[in-house]
N, C-alpha and C positions, 0 to 999 in steps of 0.2 A: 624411522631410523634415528640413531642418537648424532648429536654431533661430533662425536667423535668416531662413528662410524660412517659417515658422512664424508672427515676428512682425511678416509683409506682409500675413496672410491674417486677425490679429485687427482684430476692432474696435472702434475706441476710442469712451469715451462719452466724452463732453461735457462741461461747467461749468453752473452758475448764471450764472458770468461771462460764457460766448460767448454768453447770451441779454440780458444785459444794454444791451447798443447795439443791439436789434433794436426795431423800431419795435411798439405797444403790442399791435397785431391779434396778433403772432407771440405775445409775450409771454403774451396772456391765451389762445391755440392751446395754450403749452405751458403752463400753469398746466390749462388743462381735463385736455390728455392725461395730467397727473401723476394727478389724482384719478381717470380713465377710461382704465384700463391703455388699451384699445387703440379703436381708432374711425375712421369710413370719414371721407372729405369732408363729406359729408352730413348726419352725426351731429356734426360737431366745428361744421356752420351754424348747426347749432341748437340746438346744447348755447349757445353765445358768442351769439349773434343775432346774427350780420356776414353780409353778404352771402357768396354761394359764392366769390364769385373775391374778394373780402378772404381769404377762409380760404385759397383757393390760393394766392395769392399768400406770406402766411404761413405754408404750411408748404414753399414756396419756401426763403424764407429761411433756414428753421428747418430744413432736409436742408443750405444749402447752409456752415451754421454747425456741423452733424454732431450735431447735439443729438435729431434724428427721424428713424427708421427706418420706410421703407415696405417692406410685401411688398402681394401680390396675393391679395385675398382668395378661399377656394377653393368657398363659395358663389356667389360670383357674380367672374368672372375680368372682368369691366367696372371693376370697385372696388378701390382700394387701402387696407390699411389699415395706419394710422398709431399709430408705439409711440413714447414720448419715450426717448429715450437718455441721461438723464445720472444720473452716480452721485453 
């Protein structure tokens, strides 16, 4: 691969700043996953106490501002889990 094909397939973290204009649910989503390397839906309900679909909805947000990484966790393939992305 060339290096400039190379630098289509890295990827890029994030800011403190693209979380900044996200509304507070996101904000305190990503403030939990910084201290809780990694965590499903479920865990991030009740780590914060927001409802589930506040948490989905903010880590919506927070994927579609590139700051959270989801894979699919290999316990259980129902569950995604969630890594914050920023450096």
């Amino acid at each position: 691969m060339s290096a400039t094909e190379l630098e289509g397939t890295e990827q890029t973290a994030g800011s403190w700043d693209d979380v900044r204009d996200l509304p507070p649910s996101a904000k305190l989503v990503a403030k939990v996953l910084e201290y809780n390397d990694t965590l499903t839906q479920s865990q991030l309900a009740e780590e914060t106490l927001l409802p589930p679909r506040t948490v989905r909805y903010a880590l919506n947000r927070l994927e579609e501002a590139d700051v959270v990484n989801s894979r699919f966790s290999f316990s259980d393939a129902r569950k995604r889990l969630y890594t914050l992305n920023i450096e």
